[in-house]
NUKOL-181794 format. One record per residue (C-alpha): y, x, z. Coordinates in nm, 4 decimals. Example, Ala and Ser with C-alpha at 12.3 -4.5 7.8 and 13.67 -1.06 7.14 Angstrom:
NUKOL-181794
-0.4500 | 1.2300 | 0.7800
-0.1060 | 1.3670 | 0.7140
***
This chain:
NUKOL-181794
-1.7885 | 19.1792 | 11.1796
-2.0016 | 18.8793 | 11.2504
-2.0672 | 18.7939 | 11.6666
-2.3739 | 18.9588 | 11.7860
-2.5759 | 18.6192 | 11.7955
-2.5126 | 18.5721 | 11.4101
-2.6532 | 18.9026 | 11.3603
-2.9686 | 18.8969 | 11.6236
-3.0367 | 18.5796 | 11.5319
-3.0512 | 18.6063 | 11.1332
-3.2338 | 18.9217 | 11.1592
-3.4636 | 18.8131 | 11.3912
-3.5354 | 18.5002 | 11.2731
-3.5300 | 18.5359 | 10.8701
-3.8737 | 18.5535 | 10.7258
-4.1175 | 18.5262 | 10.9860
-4.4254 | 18.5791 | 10.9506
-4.7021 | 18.3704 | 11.1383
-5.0608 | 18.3826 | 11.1973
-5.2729 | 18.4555 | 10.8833
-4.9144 | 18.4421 | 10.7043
-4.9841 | 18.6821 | 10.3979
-4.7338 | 18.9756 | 10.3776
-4.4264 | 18.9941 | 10.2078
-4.4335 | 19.1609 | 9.8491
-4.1467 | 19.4619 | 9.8330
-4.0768 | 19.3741 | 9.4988
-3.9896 | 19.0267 | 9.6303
-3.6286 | 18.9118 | 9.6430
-3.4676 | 18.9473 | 9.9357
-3.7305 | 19.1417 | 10.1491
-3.4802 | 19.4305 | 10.2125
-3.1495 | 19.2070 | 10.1207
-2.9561 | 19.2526 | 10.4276
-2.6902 | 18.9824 | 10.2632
-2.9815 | 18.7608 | 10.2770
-3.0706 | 18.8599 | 10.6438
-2.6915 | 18.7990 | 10.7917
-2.6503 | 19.1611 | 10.8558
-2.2717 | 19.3204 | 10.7884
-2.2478 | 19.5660 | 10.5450
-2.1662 | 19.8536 | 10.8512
-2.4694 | 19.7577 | 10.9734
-2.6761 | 19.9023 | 10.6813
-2.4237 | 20.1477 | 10.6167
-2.5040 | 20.3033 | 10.9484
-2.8454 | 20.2868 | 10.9077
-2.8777 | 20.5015 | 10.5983
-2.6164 | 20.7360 | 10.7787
-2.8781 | 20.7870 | 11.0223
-3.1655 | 20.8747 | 10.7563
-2.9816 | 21.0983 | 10.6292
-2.8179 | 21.2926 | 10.9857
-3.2189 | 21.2233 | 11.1532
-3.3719 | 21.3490 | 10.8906
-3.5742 | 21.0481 | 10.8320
-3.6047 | 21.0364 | 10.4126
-3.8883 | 21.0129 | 10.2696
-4.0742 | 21.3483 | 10.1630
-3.9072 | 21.4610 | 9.8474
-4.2550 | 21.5528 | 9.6550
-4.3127 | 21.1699 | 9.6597
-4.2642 | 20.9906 | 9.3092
-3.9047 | 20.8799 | 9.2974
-3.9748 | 20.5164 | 9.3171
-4.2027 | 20.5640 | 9.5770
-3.9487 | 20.7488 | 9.7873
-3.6874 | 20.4919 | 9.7324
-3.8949 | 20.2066 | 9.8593
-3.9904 | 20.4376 | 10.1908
-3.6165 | 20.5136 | 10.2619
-3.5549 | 20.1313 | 10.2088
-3.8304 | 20.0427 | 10.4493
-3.6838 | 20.3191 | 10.6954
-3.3499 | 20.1679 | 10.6348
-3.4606 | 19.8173 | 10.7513
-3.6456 | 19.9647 | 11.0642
-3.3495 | 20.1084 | 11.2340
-3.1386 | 19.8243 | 11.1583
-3.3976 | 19.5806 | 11.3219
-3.4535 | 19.8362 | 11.5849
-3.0680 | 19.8526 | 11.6339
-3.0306 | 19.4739 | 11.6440
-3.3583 | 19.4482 | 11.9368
-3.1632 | 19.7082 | 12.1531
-2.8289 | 19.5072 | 12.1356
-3.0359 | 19.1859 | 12.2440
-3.2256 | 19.4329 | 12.5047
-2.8970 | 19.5702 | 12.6536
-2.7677 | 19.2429 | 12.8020
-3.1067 | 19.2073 | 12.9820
-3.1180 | 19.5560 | 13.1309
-2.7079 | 19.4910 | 13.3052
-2.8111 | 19.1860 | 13.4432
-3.1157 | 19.3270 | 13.6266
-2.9192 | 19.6447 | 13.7108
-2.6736 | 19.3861 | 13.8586
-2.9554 | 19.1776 | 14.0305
-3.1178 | 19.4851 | 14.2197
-2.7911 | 19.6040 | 14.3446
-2.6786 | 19.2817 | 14.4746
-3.0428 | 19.2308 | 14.6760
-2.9662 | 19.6107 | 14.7609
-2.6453 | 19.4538 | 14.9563
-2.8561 | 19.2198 | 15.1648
-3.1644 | 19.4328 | 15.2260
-3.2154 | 19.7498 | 15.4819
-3.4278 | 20.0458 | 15.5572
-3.7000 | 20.1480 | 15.2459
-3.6017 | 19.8464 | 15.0801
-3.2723 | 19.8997 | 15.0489
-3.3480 | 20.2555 | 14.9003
-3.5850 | 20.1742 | 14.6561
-3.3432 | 19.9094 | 14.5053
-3.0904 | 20.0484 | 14.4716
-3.3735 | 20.3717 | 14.3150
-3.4540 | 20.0622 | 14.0873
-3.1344 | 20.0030 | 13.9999
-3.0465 | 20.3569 | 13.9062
-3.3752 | 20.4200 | 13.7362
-3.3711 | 20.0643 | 13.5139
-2.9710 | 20.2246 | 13.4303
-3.0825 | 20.5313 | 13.2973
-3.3655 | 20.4080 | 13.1032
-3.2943 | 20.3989 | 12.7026
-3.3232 | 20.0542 | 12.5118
-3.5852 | 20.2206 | 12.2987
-3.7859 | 20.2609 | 12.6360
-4.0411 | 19.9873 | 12.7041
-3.9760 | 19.8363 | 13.0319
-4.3241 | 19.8816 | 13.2324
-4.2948 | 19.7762 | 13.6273
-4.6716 | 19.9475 | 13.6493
-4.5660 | 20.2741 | 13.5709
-4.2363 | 20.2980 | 13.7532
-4.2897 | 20.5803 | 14.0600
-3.9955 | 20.6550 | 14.2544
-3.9246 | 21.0032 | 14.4695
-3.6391 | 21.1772 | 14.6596
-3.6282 | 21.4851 | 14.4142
-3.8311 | 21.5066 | 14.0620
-4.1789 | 21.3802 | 14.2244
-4.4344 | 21.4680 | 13.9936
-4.1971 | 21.4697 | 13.6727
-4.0724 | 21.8359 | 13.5802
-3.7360 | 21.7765 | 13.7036
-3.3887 | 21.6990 | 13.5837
-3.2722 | 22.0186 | 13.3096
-2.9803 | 22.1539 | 13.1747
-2.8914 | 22.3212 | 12.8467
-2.7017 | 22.6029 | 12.8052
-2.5380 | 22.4928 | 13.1362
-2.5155 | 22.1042 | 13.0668
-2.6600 | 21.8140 | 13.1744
-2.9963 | 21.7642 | 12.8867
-3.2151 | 21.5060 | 13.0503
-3.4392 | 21.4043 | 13.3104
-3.8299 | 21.4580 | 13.3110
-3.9388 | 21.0995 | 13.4955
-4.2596 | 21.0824 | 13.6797
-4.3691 | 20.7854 | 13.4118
-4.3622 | 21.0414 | 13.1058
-4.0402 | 20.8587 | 13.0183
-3.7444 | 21.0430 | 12.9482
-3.3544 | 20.9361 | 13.1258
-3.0519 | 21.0848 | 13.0350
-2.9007 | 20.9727 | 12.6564
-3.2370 | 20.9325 | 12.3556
-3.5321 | 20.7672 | 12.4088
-3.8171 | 21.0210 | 12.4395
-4.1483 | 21.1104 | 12.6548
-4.2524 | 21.4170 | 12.8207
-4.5752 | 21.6269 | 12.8477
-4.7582 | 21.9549 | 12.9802
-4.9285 | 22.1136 | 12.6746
-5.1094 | 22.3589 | 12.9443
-5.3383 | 22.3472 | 13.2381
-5.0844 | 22.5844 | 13.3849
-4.7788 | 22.3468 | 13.3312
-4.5929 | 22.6302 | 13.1949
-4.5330 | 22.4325 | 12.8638
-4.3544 | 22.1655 | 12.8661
-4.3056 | 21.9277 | 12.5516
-4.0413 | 21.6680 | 12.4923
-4.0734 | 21.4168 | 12.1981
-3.7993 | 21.2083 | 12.0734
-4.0138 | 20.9707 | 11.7950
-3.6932 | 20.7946 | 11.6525
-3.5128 | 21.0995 | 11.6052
-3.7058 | 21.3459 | 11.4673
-3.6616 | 21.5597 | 11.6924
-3.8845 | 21.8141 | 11.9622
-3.8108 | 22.0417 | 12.1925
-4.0768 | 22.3123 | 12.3484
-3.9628 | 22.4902 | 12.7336
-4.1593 | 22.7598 | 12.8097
-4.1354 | 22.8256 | 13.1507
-4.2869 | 23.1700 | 13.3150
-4.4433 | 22.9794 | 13.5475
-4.4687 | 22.6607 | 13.6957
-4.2195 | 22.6781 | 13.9384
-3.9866 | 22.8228 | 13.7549
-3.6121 | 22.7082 | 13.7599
-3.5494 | 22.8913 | 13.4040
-3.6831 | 22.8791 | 13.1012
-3.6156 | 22.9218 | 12.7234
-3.6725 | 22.6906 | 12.4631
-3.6492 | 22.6084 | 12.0789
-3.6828 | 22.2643 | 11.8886
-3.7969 | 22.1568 | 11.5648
-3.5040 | 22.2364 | 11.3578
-3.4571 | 22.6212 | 11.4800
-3.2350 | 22.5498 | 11.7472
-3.3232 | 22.7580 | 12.0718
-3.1517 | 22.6920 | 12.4427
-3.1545 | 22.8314 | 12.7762
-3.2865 | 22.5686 | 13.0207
-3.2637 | 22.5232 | 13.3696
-3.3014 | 22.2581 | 13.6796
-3.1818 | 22.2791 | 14.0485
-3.5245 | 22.2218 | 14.1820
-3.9205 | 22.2882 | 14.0813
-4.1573 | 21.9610 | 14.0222
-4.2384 | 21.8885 | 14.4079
-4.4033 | 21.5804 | 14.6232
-4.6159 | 21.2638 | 14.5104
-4.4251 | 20.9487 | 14.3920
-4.4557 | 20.6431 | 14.5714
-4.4360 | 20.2697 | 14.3933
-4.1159 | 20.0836 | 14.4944
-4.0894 | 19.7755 | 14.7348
-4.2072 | 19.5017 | 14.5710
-3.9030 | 19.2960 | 14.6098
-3.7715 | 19.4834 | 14.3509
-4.0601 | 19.5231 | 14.1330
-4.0937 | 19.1298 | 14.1257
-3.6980 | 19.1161 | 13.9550
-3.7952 | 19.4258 | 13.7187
-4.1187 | 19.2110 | 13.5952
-3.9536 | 18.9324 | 13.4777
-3.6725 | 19.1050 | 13.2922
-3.9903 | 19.2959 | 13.1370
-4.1641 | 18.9869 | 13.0108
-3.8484 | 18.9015 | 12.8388
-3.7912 | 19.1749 | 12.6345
-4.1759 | 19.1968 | 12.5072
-4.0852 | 18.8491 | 12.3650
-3.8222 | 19.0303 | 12.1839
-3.9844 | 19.3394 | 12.1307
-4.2979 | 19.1248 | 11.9260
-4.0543 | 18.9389 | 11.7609
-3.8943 | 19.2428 | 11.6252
-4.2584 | 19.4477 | 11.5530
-4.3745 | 19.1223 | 11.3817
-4.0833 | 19.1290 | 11.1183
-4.1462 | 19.5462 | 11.0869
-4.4944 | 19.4811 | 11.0853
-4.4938 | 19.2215 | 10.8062
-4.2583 | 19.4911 | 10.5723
-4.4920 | 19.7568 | 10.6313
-4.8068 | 19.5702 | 10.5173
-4.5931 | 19.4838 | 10.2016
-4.4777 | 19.8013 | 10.1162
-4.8308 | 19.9587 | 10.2079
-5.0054 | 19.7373 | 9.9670
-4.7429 | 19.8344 | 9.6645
-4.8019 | 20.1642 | 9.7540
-5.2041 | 20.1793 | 9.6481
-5.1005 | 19.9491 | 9.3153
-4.8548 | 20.2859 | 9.2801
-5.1335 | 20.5244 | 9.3554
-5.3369 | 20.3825 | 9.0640
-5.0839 | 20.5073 | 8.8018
-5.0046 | 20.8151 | 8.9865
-5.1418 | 21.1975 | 8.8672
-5.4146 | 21.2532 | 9.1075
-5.2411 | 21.4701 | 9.3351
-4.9600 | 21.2406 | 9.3734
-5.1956 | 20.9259 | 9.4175
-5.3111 | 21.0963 | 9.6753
-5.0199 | 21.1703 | 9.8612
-4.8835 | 20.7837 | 9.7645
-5.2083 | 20.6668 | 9.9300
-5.1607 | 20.9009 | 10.2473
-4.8435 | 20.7044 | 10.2915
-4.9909 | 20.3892 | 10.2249
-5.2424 | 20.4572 | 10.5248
-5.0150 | 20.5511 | 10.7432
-4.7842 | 20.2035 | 10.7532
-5.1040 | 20.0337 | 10.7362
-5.4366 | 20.2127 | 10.8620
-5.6840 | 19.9312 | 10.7313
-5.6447 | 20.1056 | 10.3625
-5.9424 | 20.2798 | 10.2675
-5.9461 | 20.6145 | 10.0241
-5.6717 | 20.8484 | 10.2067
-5.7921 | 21.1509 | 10.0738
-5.4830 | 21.3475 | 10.2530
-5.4427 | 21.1182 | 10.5272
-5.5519 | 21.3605 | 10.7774
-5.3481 | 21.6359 | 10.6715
-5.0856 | 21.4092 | 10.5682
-4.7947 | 21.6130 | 10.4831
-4.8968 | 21.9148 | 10.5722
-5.2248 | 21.9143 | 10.3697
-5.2892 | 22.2499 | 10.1280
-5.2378 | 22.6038 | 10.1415
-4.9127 | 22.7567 | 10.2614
-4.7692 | 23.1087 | 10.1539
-4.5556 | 23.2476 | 10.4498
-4.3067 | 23.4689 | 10.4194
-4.4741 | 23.7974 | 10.5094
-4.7661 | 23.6680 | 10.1895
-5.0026 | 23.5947 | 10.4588
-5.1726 | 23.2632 | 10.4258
-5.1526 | 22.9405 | 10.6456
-5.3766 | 22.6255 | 10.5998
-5.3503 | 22.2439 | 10.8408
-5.7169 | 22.2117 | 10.7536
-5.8670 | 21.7834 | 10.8416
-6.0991 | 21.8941 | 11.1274
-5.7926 | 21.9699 | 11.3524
-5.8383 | 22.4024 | 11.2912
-5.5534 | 22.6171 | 11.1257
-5.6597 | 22.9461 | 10.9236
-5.3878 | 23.2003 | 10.9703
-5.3178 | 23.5474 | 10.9511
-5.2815 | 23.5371 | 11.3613
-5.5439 | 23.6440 | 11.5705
-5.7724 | 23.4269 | 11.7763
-5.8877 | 23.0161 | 11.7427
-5.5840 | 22.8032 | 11.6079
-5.5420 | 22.4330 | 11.6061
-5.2778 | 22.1640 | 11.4977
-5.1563 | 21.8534 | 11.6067
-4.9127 | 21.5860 | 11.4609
-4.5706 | 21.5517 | 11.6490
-4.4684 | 21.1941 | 11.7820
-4.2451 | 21.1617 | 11.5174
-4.0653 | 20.9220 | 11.2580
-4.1432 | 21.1245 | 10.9558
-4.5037 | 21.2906 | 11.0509
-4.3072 | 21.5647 | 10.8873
-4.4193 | 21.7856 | 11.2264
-4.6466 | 21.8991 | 11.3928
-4.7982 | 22.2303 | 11.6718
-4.9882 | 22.5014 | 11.6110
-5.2205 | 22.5603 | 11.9276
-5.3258 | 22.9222 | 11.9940
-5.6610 | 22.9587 | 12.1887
-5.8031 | 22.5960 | 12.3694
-5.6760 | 22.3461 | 12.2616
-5.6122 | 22.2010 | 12.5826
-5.4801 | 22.5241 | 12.7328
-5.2668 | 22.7150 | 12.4714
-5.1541 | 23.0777 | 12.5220
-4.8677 | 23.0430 | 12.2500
-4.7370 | 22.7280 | 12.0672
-4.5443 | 22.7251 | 11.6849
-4.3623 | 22.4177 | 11.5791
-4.4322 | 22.3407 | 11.2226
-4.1857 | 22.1173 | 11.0177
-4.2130 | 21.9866 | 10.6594
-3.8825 | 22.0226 | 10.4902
-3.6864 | 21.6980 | 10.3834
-3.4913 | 21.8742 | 10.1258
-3.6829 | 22.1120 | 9.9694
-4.0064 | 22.0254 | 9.8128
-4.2972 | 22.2310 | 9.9413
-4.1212 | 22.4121 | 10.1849
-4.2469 | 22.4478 | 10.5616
-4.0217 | 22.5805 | 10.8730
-4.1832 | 22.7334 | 11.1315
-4.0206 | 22.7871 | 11.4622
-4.1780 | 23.0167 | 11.7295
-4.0824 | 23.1686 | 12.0579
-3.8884 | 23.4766 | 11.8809
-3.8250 | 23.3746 | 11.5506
-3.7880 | 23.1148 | 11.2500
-4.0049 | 23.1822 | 10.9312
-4.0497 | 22.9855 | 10.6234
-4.3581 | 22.8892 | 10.3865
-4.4228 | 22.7803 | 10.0402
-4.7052 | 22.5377 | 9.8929
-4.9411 | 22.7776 | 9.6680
***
């Protein structure tokens, strides 16, 4: 395998865009050529292994060629994405290694919240934007909902920042005035996972995901206490490792962003020949990498647009405005999951800001028109009408 510089530096580097620079055409030569781009042949081989394990293909009532060219896209995306954390990496060590060593020198508060630096800059996933503003430090869980466990291991760590520490790269939230649901997003996985606690202090709490998985959580100690910003002799050493990677991290969006405008435009010259209902779908996709293309007649229902039989024949409908119609009682609402695939999303029973009960609603990769949907007690299944 080629060094690491070879392999940042081709990718990186190889058909940058600039400016006004118009964007690439897909059916251009080269544009998803990883030959062409430096990149070893494990390196793409790894990538499409993780379309296919994440889920991450594109939805299989696509057109064919239209599908290909998404998975292609997809394909490039992680491997630029893999390439940015490898230059990232390097970065994060050195700072880890920076803090500790002013830690050795240093006393008192300072010496704690360096070495809390340290730790917390550590922990934090390459995928995670570095943000010095955001970073609140505590002697327990602070205002985060605490460090869980799965089924009696180690999961992850709710962070005060929303951010997520432990292994993926992933943000936290309270769907609930009464904090007693408690979301966790992983975007480059596909992947969700809904606690709902009894209350919320509670130490316990069950818990299903987006692919019918369900766990028994747990944490040592309730959300407790205010977090405080760290010494600013740390802070200062955090900020410029920060500025560093955002050069990387535009580099690497730039080259992403350049694909996607390519591929988005090919997609509405697709949508032309297209049936109507697959135009529209071709042109949902095409607003989606690129949301200054006009005429998405799906694009708000995306994936989930249409009528859905459930298994039990009642009816279930994502309707544009936001507002489900379903056989359940009461006002529903949906909203998309932060995820690769927008292949997602919640149901929200009663306000929408304060839900008494929560579904999880996934678009199946592998069977055309099929919908999972994962609840507190039980996994059902839906069909397109």
């Amino acid at each position: 395998m080629r060094t690491l510089v070879l392999l940042t530096c081709a990718l990186i580097t190889t058909g940058r865009v600039s400016g006004a620079e118009e964007p690439v055409n897909p059916d251009e030569k080269g544009i998803f050529d990883f030959s062409e781009l430096d990149v070893p042949k494990e390196e793409e081989k790894k990538a499409q292994e993780t379309l296919e394990k994440d889920d991450r293909k594109a939805d299989a009532t696509l057109p064919e060629a239209v599908r290909r060219m998404l998975d292609r896209l997809t394909v490039f995306e992680v491997v630029e994405k893999d390439v940015l954390g490898k230059r990232i990496a390097p970065l994060r060590t050195a700072l880890k290694d920076k803090l500790i060593a002013l830690s050795d020198k240093a006393a008192g508060q300072v010496k704690v919240d360096l070495i809390g630096l340290a730790k917390y800059v550590e922990g934090l996933a390459v995928e995670d934007v570095l943000k010095p503003e955001s970073i609140t430090l505590t002697a327990e869980s602070g205002e985060g909902a605490g460090v869980w466990a799965a089924n009696g291991k180690y999961w992850a760590e709710c962070r005060p920042d929303g951010s997520i520490g432990g292994g993926w790269a992933g943000t936290w939230r309270w769907l609930n005035k009464q904090r007693t649901f408690l979301l966790v997003e992983f975007p480059e996985h596909n992947h969700v996972d809904l606690l709902m606690l009894s209350s919320p202090m509670a130490l316990e709490a069950p818990g299903f995901n987006n692919i019918g998985h369900r766990y028994r959580f747990s944490r040592k100690t309730a959300a407790a206490g205010t977090g405080r910003k760290p010494a600013a002799e740390g802070l200062d050493a955090v900020s410029g490792t920060a500025e560093a990677e955002m050069v990387l991290r535009s580099q690497a969006n730039q080259d992403i962003a350049k694909r996607r405008e390519g591929v988005a435009r090919w997609l509405v010259e697709q949508a032309k020949a297209a049936p109507p209902a697959a135009a529209a779908k071709v042109l949902a996709e095409a607003g989606n990498l690129n949301p200054q293309i006009k005429g998405k007649p799906v694009g708000d229902a995306g994936r989930f647009a249409g009528v859905w039989l459930m298994d039990n024949r009642s009816k279930l409908e994502f309707r544009p405005d936001g507002t489900v119609k379903c056989s359940k009682p009461g006002k529903a609402t949906w909203i998309p999951a932060k995820v690769h695939n927008r292949g997602t999303a919640y149901i929200l029973f009663g306000k929408p800001d304060d839900p008494t009960d929560i579904w999880i609603a996934r678009v199946s990769n592998f069977e055309a028109g099929v919908l999972r949907i994962y609840t507190r007690d039980k996994i059902s299944s839906a069909r397109l009408e």
